[in-house]
N, C-alpha and C positions, 0 to 999 in steps of 0.2 A: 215428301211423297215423290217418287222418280217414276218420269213418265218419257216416253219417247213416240215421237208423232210426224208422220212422215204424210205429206199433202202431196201427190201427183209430180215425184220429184223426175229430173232428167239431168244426165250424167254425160256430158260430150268430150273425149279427148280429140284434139284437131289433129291432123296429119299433114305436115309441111312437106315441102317438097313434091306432090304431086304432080304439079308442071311439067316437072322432068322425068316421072314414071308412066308408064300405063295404067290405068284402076286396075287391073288385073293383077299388076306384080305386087299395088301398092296393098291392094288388099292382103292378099297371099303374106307380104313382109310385116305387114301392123297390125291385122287385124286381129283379136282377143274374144271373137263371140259375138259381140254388140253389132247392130245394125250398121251399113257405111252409108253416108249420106252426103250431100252439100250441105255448108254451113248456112243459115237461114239469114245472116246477118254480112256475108261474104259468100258468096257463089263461086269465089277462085279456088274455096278453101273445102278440103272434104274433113270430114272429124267420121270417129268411129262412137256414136251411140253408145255409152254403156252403161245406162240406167233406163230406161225409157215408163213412163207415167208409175213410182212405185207409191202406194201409198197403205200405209198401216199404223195401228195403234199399238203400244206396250203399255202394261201398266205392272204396279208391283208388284213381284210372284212371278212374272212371263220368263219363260226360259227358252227362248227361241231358238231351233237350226234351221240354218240357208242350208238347203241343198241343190243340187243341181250340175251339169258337165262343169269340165274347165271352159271358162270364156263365159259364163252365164251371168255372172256381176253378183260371185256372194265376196270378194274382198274389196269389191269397188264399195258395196253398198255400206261394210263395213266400217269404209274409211271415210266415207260421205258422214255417216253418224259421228265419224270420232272428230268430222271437222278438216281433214287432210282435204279429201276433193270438194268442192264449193259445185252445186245441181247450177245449171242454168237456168233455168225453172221448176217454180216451185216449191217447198217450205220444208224446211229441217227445225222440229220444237223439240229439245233437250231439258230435262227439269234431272239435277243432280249430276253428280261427278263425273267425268266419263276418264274407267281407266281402256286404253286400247290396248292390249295384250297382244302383238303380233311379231314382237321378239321377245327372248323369255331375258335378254341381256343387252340393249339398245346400245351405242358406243364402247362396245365390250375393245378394250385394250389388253392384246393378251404381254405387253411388257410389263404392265401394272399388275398389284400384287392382288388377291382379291378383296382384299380390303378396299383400297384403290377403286374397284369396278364395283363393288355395292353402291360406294357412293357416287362415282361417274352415273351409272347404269339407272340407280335409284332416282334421282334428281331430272334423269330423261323423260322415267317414267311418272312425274309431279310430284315425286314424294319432297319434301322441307329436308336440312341436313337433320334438322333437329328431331323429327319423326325416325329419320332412319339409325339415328343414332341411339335414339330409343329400342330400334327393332335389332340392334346389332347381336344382343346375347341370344334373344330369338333364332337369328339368322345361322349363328356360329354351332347353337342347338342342334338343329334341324339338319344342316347340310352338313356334319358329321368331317369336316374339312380339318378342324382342330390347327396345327402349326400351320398349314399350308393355307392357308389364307392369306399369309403373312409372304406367299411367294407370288413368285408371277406367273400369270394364268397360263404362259405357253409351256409351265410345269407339270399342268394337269392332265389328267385322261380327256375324253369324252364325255364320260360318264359324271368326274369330278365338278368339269364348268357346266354339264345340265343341271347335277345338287344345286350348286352356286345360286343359279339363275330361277330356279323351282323357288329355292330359299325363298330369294328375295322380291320375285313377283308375288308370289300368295301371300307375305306378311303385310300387302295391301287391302286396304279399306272400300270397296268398289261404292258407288250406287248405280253404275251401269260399267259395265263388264261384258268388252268385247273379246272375242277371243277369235283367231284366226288357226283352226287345228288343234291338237294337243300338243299336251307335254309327255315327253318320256323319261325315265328313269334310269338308273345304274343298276343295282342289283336287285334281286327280289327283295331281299328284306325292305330298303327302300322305295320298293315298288308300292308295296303292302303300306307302309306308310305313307308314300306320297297320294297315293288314292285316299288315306283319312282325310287329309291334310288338303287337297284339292274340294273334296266333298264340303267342308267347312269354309276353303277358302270362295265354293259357288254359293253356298248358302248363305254365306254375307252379304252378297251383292244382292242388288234388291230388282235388278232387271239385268239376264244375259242374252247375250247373241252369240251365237259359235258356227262359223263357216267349217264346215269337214265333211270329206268325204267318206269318213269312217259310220258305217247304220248304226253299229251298236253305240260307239259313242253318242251319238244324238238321242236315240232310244233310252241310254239309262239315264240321261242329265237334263234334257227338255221336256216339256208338256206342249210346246207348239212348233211345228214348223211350215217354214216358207220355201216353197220352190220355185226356183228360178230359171228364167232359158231366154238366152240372148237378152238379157237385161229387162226381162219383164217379169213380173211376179205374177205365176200362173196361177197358185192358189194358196191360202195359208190355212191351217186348221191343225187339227190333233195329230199329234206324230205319224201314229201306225196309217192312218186315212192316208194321208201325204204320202207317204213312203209305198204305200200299193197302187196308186195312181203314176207315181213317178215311175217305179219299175214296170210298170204294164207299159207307160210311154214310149222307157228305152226300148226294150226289144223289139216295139213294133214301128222306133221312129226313122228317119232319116239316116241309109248308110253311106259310108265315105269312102274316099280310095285314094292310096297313096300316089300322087305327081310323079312324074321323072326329078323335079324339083325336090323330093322329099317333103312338100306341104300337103296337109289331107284337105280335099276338096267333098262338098256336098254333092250329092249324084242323085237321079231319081231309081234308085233301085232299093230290094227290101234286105234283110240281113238273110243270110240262110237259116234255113229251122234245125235246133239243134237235132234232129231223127234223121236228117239228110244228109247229115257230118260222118265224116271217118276218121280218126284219129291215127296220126302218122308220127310215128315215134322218135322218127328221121328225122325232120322238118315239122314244123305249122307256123311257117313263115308265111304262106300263102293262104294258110284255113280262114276261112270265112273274115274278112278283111274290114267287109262293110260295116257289120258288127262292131268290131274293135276298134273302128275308126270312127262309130258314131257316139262314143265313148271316150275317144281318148284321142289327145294332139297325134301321134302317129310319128312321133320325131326319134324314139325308139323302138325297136319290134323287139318281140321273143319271139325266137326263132326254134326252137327247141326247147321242150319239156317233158322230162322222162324220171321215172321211178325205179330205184337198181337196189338191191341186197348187196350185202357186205362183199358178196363171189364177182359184182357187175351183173350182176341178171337182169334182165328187163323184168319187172312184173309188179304188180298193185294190189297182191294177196298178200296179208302180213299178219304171221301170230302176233299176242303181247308178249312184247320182252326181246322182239327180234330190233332189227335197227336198217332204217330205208334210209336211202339218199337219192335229194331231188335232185339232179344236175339239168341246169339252164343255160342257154346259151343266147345270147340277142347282139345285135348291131344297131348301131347309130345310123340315122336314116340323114339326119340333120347333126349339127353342132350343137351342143345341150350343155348349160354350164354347171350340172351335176346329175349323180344320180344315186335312186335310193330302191330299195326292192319291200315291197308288203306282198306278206305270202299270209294266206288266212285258210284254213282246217273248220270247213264247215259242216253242220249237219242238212242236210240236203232238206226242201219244202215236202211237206205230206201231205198230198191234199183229203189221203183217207181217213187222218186224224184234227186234221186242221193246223197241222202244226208248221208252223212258218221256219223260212230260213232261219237256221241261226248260228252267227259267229263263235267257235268255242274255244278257239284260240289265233289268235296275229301275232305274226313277227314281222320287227321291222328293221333293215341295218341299212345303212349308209354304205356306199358302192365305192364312190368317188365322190370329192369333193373340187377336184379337178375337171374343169371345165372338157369336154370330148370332144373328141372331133368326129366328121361327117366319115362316115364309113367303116370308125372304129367297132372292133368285134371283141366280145370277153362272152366270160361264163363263170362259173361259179355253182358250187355243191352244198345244198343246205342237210344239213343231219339231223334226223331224230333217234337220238339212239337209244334203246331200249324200250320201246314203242311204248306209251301205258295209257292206250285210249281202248277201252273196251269194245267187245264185237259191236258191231255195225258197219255201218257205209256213209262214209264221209267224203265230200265234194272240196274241190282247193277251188280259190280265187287269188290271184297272183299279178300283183301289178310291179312295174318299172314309172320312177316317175321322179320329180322334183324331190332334193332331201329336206325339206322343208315337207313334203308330202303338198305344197298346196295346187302340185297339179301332176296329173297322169297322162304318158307318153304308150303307156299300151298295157291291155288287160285280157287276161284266158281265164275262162273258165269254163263251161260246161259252152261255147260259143267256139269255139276248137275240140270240143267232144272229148276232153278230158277223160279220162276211166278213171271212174272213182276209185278213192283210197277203201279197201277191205278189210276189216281186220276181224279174223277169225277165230272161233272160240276152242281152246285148246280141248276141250273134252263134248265131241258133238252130239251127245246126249243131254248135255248140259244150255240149258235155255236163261239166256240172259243178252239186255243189249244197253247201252245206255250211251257217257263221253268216259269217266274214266273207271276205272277197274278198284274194285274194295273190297277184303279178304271179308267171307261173311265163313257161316257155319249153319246146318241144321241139324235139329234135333226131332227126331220125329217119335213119336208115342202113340200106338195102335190099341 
């Protein structure tokens, strides 16, 4: 029976050197979210808090998501269970295996051949050689890699050492299964399979946790979630509960603002109300700030977001079958040692029907892998071409952030007054609205 039991745990990482900083700068350079204090046991010494009293029960069946900003302790807390950070007070009770899933390739050597890295990679992650040597036909099945396994990984795509690592994390045995985000995929067709194949490899594990920023992810794979803020667990209970308290939180919590320094500081002021906003097609470097800084580390801005037809036209009216492009532009506020872009097409909340936000498609690519520098400026043009999302009126939410996704440097959505995405019905007699577009026919009989 696999159980996980958390007694009023606390989490202190110490911060040396403070002698020779001001609290001011030191905080601004280390702080992660958590509380700054003196050490209770050393008064020379400051530590930043980042667990503070958590206590909860799992039992088997529990599918838990941490949500919560960045800094709020859902990968600390993750890794306090996996045994990595040690509480200074208070009790961590584990009954069964714990695999931690927070690289999908741990020691991944890319001059080794992927042969080579199943077994490096596998044996990181506890598997015996003998287990994995068992999971090998499995492995070489699934990940569709065939000869190239036999090469070395700095041969492969992207796309090739995700297979790889998907492979060979999910042919594990969990009884508690943390996960730090998801996984992604290469192609569709392995998409479609890697979602069986993940579905069976969460249904094995007999208690998860999964830290992610993504709603729907949490929404289709948990039954419980915890939210977190500055390393306190504000409330745990049923998804949807959780997730309508959380979002009522942000918009109405604590806005921020960016330093001369490029670090985002807490302020007493409130965000602007999205009805107050104007949308500037030029700029929303400067829209609503507090917002998007009560949100997000603030170490990247988007500076520009604009919607153009095939001609360059500005505009957010689109038949099906035409083809728009997003063109974004942001700068580096700070030094960021990668960057990744989630751009998500949603259908917008109705309060007349009840029908809640919901995500109906995400994209996500990797920018840089290459660490930035302060003040560096790019952009980039996402394409959807041949549009085939049926009439209605759909909302974007669009973030810059960690390529690892496990934290967000700045986020727009209807908090820069965005103009919704339009798409209009080619014959305006014609009554229909839905996400995507399906040739029907009638037959009518009088």
């Amino acid at each position: 029976m696999a159980r996980v039991e958390l007694k009023n745990i606390h989490v202190d990482f110490p911060i040396y050197g403070t002698q020779h900083l001001s609290l001011r700068n030191t905080i601004y350079r280390r702080a992660t979210g958590g509380a700054i204090q003196r050490d209770t046991q050393n008064r020379d010494r400051m530590v930043v808090r980042a667990l503070s009293g958590i206590s909860m029960d799992l039992v088997q069946g529990d599918r838990l998501g941490l949500i919560g900003h960045n800094g709020a302790g859902k990968s600390t807390l993750l890794k306090a269970i996996a045994g990595i950070y040690e509480p200074v007070s208070g009790s961590i009770m584990v009954q069964g295996r714990v695999t931690p899933l927070f690289d999908m390739m741990p020691g991944l050597d890319v001059e080794d051949t992927g042969y080579e890295n199943i077994f490096t990679s596998g044996m990181l992650l506890g598997m015996s050689r003998e287990f994995i040597e068992r999971k090998i036909p499995e492995i070489e099945e699934f990940s569709e890699l065939g000869e190239y396994l036999s090469l070395p990984v700095r041969t492969y795509s992207a796309g090739m050492t995700t297979r790889l690592g998907f492979a060979l994390v999910t042919a594990l045995d969990p009884d508690v299964l943390l996960m730090d985000e998801g996984f992604g995929a290469a192609d569709l067709r392995f998409a479609e399979r890697s979602a069986e194949r993940m579905d069976d490899f969460i249904g094995r594990s007999r208690i998860m946790i999964l830290a992610s920023h993504s709603d729907s992810m949490i929404s289709s794979i948990c039954n419980k979630a915890a939210w977190l803020n500055e390393g306190h667990l504000v409330e745990l209970g049923p998804v949807d509960e959780i997730f309508e308290k959380y979002h009522e939180s942000v918009h109405r919590g604590p806005a921020r603002k960016v330093m001369e320094e490029g670090i985002a500081e807490v302020v007493d002021a409130e965000p602007v109300s999205a009805s107050s906003l104007s949308y500037n097609e030029h700029s929303i470097a400067d829209i609503n700030l507090a917002d998007r800084r009560s949100r997000t580390t603030g170490e990247v801005i988007i500076t520009r977001l604009v919607a153009k037809d095939e001609t360059g036209f500005t505009r957010w009216e689109y038949r099906p079958g035409e083809t728009v492009n997003f063109e974004i532009a942001y700068k580096a506020v700070t030094s960021v040692p990668n960057l990744a872009l989630l751009f998500r097409i949603c259908l917008p909340e109705d309060q007349v029907s009840g029908r809640p936000l919901q995500v109906i498609s995400e994209m996500r690519e990797v920018l840089s892998v290459e660490r930035m520098k302060a003040g560096t400026c790019g952009s980039l043009k996402l394409t959807l071409p041949n549009l085939e999302l049926a009439p209605n009126k759909f909302s974007l939410y669009v973030c810059l952030g960690r390529s690892n996704y496990s934290g967000f440097f700045d986020v727009v959505d209807v908090n820069v007054a965005l103009p919704e995405l339009v798409v209009t019905n080619d014959h305006p007699s014609a009554v229909g609205a839905g996400v995507i577009l399906l040739d029907y026919t009638i037959k009518q009989n009088m």
